[in-house]
N, C-alpha and C positions, 0 to 999 in steps of 0.2 A: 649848639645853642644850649640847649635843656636837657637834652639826652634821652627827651621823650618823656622827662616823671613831669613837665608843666611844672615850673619853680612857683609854687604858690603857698609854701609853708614851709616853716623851719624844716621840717625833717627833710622834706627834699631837697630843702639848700644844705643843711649839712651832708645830704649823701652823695650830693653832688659835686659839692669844693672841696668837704673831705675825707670822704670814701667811707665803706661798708664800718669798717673800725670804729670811727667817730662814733656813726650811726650807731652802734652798737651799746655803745660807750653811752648816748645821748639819755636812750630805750633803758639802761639803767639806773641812771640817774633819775630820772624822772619816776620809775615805777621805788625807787629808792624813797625818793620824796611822796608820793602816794601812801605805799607803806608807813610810815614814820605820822602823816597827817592819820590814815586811819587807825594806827597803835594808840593816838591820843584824843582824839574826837570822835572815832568810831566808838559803836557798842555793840552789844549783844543780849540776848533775852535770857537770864540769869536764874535760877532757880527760886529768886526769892519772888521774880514774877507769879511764882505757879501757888506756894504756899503760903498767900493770901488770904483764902478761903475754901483750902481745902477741907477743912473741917465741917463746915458748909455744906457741900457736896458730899461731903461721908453721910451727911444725916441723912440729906435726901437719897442716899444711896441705900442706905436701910429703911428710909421707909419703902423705894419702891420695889425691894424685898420684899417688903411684908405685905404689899400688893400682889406679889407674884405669891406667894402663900396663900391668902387668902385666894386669889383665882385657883388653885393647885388642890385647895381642899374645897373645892364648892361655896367656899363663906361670902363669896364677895356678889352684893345683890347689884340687879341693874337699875342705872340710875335712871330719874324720869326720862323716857321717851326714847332709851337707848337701849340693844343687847349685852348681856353680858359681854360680849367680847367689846366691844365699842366702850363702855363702861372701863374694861380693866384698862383701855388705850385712852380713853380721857384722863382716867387719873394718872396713868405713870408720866402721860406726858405732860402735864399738871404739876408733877413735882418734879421732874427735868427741868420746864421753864423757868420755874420757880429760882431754882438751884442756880443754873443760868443770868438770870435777872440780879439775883443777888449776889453772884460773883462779881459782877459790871458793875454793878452798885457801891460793890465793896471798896472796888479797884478804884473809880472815881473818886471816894470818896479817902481813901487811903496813902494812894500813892501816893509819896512825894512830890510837887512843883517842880521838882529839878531833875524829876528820874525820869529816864530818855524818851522811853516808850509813853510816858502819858506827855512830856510836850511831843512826840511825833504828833499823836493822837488829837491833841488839842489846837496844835496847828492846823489841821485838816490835812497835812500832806498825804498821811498814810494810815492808815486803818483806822478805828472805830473803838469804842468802850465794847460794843459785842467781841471784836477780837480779843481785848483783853481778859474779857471774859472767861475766852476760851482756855486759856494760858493753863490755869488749874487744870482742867481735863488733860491736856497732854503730860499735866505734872504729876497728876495720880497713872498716869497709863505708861508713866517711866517708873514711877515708886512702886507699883502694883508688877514689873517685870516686861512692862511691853503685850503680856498677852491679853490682857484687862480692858476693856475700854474703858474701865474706872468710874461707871454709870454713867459715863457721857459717851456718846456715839453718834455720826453724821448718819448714819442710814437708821 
């Protein structure tokens, strides 16, 4: 009857009436056509994503420098109700956020209406202005050689 594959979709009717070849032949065709759709309506994340507002980030990136100096030669006082140490970690992450906030900001308000990534975003399918936010951080942490986290960092 069936041959056991349950005739209930084309591929097992073609592998069935006309053998593994077709089959074969079918599985091309179609990943052919796949191909060809994502060559022309697919995208990818571009580097012009990332240099946005890197420049941005470079400042906060010197300034939380100059926080790590100032903690490095004693200059950096504690703030009200806080230890130095808690102090030097409010401010660096103070201007991390900062840097952060205004990359999303940036992207929002920059990117083009027709560029991929902010109608993903604005659809609601897939990610967030925070992701895009992100984008610069990994753009300084390719430009910087990979070893850098580029003054952005998950931990």
């Amino acid at each position: 009857m069936d041959g056991g594959f349950g005739i209930s979709n084309e591929t097992c009717v073609v592998f069935c009436e006309k053998g593994p070849g077709a089959t074969r032949d079918l599985f091309t065709g179609i990943q052919m056509v796949v191909n060809f759709w994502l060559f022309h309506n697919g995208f990818s994340i571009g580097i012009g994503h990332g240099l946005h507002s890197t420049k941005r980030i470079s400042e906060k990136k010197q300034l939380v420098a100059e926080i790590i100096e100032e903690a490095y030669h004693d200059w950096l006082k504690a703030l009200p109700g806080m230890t130095i140490r808690e102090s030097f970690e409010s401010k660096v992450e103070h201007e991390l956020n900062c840097a952060h906030d205004d990359s999303g900001q940036y992207a929002q308000k920059n990117l083009k209406d027709d560029d991929n990534v902010k109608q993903m975003v604005t659809a609601g399918s897939k990610g967030s202005y925070i992701n895009i936010s992100q984008i610069p951080c990994l753009s300084m942490r390719v430009q910087n050689g990979g070893g850098e986290d580029g003054g952005c960092s998950s931990s």
